[in-house]
C-alpha positions as CSV (number, residue, x, y, z in Angstrom):
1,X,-12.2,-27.8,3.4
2,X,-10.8,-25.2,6.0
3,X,-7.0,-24.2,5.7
4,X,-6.5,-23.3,8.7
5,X,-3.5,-20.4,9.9
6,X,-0.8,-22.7,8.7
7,X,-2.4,-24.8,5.7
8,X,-2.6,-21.8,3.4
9,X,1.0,-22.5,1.6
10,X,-0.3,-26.0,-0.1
11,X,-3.5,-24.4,-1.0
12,X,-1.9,-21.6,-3.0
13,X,-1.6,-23.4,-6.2
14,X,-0.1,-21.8,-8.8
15,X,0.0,-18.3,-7.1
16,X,2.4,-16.4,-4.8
17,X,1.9,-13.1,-3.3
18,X,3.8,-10.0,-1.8
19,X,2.6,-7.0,0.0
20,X,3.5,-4.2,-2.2
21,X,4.0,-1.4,0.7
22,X,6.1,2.0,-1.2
23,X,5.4,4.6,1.9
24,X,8.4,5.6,3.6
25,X,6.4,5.6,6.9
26,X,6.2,2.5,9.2
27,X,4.0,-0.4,8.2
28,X,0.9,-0.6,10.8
29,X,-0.7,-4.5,10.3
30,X,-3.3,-3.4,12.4
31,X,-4.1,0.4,11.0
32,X,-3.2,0.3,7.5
33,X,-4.2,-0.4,3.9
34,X,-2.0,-2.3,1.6
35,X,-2.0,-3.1,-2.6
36,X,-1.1,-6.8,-2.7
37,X,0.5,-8.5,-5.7
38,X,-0.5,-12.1,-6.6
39,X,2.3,-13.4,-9.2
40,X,0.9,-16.4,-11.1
41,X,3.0,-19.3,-12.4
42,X,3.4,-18.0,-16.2
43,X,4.4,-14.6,-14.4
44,X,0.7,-12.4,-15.2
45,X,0.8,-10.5,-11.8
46,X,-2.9,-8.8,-10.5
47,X,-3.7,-7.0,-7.5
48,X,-6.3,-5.7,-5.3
49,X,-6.1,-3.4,-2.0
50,X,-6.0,-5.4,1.2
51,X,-7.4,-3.2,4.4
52,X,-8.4,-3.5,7.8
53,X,-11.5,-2.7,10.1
54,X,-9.1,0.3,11.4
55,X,-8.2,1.6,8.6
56,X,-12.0,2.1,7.8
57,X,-12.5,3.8,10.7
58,X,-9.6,6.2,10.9
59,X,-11.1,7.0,7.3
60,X,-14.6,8.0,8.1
61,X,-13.1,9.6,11.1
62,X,-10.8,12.0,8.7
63,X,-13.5,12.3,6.4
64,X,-16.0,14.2,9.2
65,X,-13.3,16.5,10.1
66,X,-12.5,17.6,5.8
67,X,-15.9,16.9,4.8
68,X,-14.7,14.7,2.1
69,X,-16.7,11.5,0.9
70,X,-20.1,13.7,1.8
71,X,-19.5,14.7,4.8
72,X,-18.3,11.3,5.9
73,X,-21.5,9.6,4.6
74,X,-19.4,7.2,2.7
75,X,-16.0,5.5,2.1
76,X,-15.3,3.5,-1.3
77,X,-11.8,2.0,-2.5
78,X,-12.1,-0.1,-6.0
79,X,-11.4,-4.5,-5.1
80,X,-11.0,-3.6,-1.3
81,X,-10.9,-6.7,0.9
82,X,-11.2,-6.3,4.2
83,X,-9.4,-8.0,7.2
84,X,-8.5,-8.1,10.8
85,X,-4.4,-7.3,10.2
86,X,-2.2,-6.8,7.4
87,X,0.1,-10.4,7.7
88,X,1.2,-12.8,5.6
89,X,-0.7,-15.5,7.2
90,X,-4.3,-13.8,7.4
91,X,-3.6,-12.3,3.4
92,X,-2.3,-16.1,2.9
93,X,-5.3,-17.1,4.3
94,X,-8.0,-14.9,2.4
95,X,-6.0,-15.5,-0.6
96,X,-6.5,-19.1,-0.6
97,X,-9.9,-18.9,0.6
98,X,-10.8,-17.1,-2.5
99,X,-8.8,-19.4,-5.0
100,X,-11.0,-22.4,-3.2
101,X,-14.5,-20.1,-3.4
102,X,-13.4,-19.4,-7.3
103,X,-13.7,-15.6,-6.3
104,X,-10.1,-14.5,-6.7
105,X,-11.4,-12.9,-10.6
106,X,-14.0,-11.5,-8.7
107,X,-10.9,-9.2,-6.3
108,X,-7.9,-9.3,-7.7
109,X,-7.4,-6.8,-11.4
110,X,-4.4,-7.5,-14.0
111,X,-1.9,-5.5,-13.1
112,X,-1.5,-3.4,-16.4
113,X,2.1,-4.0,-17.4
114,X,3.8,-0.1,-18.8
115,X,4.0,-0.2,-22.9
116,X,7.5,-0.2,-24.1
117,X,7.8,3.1,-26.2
C-alpha cells in the first residue's frame, strides 16, 4: 500500500508526532537534525533523532577539521533515521511507513518519563 505525500494522516493510527526542536537558532529542514516525539493514544511518548543527508555531511566535514569521530573516519548517532528534509509531511510519511513495515520498535525508544522524588 503506498501513502503517498498526503495519505500519511489516516495511516497514523493510534500515534501523533511533534518535532521536538529546543535550539534558540533557526530551524534548517534541509541542514539540520531533529529528536522527534511520537505520542501514543494511552499517552507512552518515544523518540528517535530524525536527520538529513546534509546534516551528515556538514558532520564529517567538521569532524576532518577537529579530528573527532577518528579523524572523520566515522559518524554514529543512536535510532538515527535519515531523510531528505526535516517536514511534517516527509517525517509523517517515514513515520507511517514504519508503523505499516512493523519497524517503528525497531527506531523509536520510550521516552524515559523523570521519577517523582
Amino acid at each position: 500500500m503506498g501513502l503517498g505525500n498526503n495519505g500519511w494522516q489516516n495511516s497514523l493510527g493510534k500515534y501523533r508526532f511533534y518535532l521536538d526542536w529546543k535550539s534558540s537558532e533557526p530551524f534548517d529542514p534541509e541542514k539540520d537534525a531533529v529528536d522527534v516525539r511520537l505520542v501514543a493514544e494511552g499517552g507512552s511518548e518515544y523518540w528517535t533523532t530524525f536527520t538529513t543527508k546534509n546534516f551528515l555531511d556538514y558532520m564529517f566535514e567538521k569532524n576532518r577539521r577537529t579530528g573527532e569521530c577518528a579523524g572523520s573516519s566515522y559518524f554514529s548517532m543512536e535510532g538515527m533515521v535519515i531523510v531528505e528534509r526535516l517536514d511534517d509531511d516527509v517525517v509523517g510519511l517515514t513515520i507511517a511507513d514504519l508503523i505499516e513495515n512493523h519497524k517503528i520498535e525497531s527506531y523509536f525508544r520510550p521516552l524515559e518519563k523523570p521519577k517523582e522524588i
